[in-house]
N, C-alpha and C positions, 0 to 999 in steps of 0.2 A: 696735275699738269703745271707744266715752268709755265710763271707770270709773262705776258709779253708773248706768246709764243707763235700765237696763230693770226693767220692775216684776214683769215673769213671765218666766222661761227652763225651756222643758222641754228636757227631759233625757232621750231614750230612746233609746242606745247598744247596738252588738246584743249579746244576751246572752253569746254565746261568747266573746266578746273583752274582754279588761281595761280596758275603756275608761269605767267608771263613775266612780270616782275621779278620776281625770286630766280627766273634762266636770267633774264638778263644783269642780275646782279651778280650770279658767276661767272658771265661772259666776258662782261666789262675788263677785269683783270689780264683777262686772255689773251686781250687784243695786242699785238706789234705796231711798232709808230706806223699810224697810214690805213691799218688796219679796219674793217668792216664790220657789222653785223647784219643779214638778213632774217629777217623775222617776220612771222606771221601771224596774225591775229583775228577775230573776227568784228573785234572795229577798228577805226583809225586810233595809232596810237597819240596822245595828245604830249604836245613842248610839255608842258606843265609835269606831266609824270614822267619824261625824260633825262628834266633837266638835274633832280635830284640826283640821276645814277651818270651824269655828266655826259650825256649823250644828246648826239642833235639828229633830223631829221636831212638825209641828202636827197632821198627819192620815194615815193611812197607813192600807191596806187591800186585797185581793184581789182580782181579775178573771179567773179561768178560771184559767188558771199565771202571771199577772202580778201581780206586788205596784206598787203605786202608792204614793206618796210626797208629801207638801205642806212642802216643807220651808222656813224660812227661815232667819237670820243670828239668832246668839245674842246676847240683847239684853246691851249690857254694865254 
């Protein structure tokens, strides 16, 4: 997939498996200037492991046992 390409990537990885991180590290790439990511996870994801993949937090919030995520690219 062309770098830059896509303006929304969700991201819903099944929860037992290590696989949050590792999506979001080939998402990141994806994104076009402006660009989103929704994601979901079964906890909140924390600044701290975001900020390595240059990602911030715009909206985030619960659904039953699901935490939900609006994430984009950290403006520089």
């Amino acid at each position: 997939m062309a770098p830059a390409s896509f303006d929304l990537v969700f991201v819903d990885p099944p929860y037992r498996e290590p696989l949050l991180q590792p999506a979001l590290t080939v998402a990141c790439p994806l994104l076009a200037p402006g660009g989103a990511i929704y994601a979901e996870a079964s906890a909140p994801l924390k600044d701290a492991d975001l900020q390595p993949l240059g990602l911030r937090t715009l909206r985030s919030g619960k659904a039953g046992r699901v935490h939900f995520h609006l994430l984009a690219l950290q403006q520089s």
